[in-house]
C-alpha positions in Angstrom: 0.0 0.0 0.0 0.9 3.4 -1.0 1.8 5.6 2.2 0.4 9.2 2.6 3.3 11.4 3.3 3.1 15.4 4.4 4.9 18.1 3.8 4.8 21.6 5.4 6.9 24.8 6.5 5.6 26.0 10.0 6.0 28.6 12.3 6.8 28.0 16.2 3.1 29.2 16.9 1.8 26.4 13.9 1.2 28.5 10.8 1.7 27.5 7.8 0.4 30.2 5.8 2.3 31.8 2.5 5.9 30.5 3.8 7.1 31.2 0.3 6.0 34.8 -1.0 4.3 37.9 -0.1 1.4 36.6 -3.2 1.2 33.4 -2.1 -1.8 33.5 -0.3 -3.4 36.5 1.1 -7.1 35.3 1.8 -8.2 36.2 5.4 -5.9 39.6 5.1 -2.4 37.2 5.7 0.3 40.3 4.9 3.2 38.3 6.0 3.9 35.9 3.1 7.9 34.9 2.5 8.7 34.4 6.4 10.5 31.4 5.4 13.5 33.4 3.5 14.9 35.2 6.3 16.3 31.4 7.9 17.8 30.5 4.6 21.8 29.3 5.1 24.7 28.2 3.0 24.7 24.9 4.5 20.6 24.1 2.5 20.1 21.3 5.1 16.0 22.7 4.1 15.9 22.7 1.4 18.0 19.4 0.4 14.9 18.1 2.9 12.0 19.6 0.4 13.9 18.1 -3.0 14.5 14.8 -1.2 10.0 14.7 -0.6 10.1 15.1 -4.8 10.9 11.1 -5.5 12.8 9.7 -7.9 13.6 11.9 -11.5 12.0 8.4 -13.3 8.7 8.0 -11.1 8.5 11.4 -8.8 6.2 10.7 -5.8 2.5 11.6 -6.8 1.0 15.0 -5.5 -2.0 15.4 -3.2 -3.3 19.2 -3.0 -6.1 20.9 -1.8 -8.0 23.1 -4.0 -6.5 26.5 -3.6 -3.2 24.9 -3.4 -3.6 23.5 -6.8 -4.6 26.5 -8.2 -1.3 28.0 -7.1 1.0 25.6 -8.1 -1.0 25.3 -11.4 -0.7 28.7 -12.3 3.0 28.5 -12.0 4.9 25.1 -12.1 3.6 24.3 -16.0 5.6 27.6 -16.5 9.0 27.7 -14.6 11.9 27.5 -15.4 13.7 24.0 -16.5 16.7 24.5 -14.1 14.6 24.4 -11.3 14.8 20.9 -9.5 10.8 20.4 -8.8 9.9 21.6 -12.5 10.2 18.5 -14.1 8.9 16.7 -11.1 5.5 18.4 -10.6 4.4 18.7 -14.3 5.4 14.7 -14.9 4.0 13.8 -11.6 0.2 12.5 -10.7 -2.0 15.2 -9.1 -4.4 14.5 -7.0 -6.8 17.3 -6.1 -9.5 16.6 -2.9 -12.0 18.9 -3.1 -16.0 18.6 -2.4 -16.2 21.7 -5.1 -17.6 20.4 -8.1 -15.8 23.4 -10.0 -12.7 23.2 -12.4 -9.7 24.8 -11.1 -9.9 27.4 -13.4 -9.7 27.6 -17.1 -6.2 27.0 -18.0 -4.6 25.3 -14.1 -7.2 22.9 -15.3 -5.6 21.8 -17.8 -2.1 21.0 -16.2 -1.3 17.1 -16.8 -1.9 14.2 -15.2 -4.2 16.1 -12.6 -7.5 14.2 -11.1 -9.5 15.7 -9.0 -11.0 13.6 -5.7 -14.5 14.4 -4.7 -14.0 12.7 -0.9 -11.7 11.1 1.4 -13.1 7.9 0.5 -11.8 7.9 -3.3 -8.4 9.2 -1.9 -8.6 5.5 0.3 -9.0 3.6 -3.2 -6.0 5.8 -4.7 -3.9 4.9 -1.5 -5.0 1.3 -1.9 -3.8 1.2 -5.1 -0.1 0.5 -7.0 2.3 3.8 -7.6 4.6 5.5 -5.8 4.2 7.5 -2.8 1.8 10.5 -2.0 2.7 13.7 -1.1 0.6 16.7 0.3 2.2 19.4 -0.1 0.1 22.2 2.2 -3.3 22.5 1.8 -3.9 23.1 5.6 -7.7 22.2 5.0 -6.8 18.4 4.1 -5.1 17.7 7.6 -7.9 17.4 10.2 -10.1 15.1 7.7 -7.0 12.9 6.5 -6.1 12.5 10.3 -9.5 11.6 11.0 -9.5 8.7 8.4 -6.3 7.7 9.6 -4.6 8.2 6.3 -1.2 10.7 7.2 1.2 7.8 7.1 4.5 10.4 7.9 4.8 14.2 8.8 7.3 15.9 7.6 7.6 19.3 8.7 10.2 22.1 8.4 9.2 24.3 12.0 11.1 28.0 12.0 12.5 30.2 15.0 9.4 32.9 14.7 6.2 33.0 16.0 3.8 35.0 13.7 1.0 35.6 15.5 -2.1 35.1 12.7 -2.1 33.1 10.1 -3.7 29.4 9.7 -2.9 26.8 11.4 -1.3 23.3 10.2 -4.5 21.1 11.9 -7.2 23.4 12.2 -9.6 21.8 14.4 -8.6 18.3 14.8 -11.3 16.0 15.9 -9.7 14.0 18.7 -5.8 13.2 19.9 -3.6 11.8 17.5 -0.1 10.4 18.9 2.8 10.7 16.5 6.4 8.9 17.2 9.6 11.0 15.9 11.1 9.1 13.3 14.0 11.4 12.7 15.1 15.4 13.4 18.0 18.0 13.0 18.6 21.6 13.0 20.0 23.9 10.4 22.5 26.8 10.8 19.6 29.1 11.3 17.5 27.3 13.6 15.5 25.1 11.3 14.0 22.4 12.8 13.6 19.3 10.6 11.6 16.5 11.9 9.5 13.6 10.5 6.9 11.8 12.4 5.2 8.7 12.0 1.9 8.1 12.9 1.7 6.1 16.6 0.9 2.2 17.1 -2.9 2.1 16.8 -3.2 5.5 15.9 
């Protein structure tokens, strides 16, 4: 069985909102997009982490997003540039989008390949079920508390910065009950990077 494996940058207070750029994602008035940049180091411990989540360059791990998510990375990834190490990954990769909407993602981000959109977490259970390679959510903070529930986040991999940012949203929302995870693995970059995997606990 394919696992279910996460992927998120987050702040000491839990936000994972618009690590990457002051666009990224605005909705609820977020004005502090790109809070990830100020911890970058020569050393790239963090970001050798993200490019290890991609898979291999033959058969990249598959991609599980969230709606808005997947309008982001739709609008930009079927247009960047070749050098860029997830490039190649993301547009040859599987997409799977869960979203109750039944609205396309948009003209044109509906139309980047090998994208399939999931109406419930019960169709995401036959996709895990199935043969491929691995499945990685990449944000999509609205996905957690549901794929906790159904007992489908395998690993969590998470990238936790030295700030505390006060608004934003959080990684699990509103989580239904207590879920224990066991540390697989961590370490720290220059600048105070946490990197630390988790595994879902024994009967969890």
């Amino acid at each position: 069985m394919r696992k279910i494996i996460t992927f998120a940058h987050l702040s000491l207070d839990g936000v994972m909102q618009g690590p990457g750029g002051a666009e990224e994602d605005r909705s609820d008035g977020f004005d502090l997009g790109g809070w990830i940049w100020q911890f970058k180091d020569d050393e790239n411990k963090a970001g050798a982490a993200i490019i290890g989540m991609l898979g291999s360059s033959d058969k990249p791990n598959d991609l599980l997003l969230g709606r808005r998510t997947y309008d982001i990375f739709a609008g930009f990834w079927p247009h960047a540039p070749a050098d860029n190490p997830f490039t190649a990954a993301f547009n040859k990769a599987n997409k799977y989008v869960l979203s109750h909407s039944s609205q396309k993602h948009g003209n044109q981000k509906s139309d980047w390949a090998n994208s399939t959109r999931l109406g419930s977490v019960n169709e995401l259970k036959k996709v895990k079920a199935g043969e491929g390679p691995d499945i990685v959510l990449w944000g999509s903070s609205t996905l957690y508390p549901p794929l906790l529930e159904a007992k489908l986040i395998d690993r969590l991999n998470l990238l936790i910065y030295p700030i505390i940012l006060g608004k934003g949203k959080k990684l699990f929302g509103n989580a239904g009950h207590p879920v224990t995870m066991k540390l697989a693995s961590s370490e720290a970059t220059k600048a105070g990077v946490i990197i630390a995997k988790y595994e879902r606990g024994e009967g969890q």
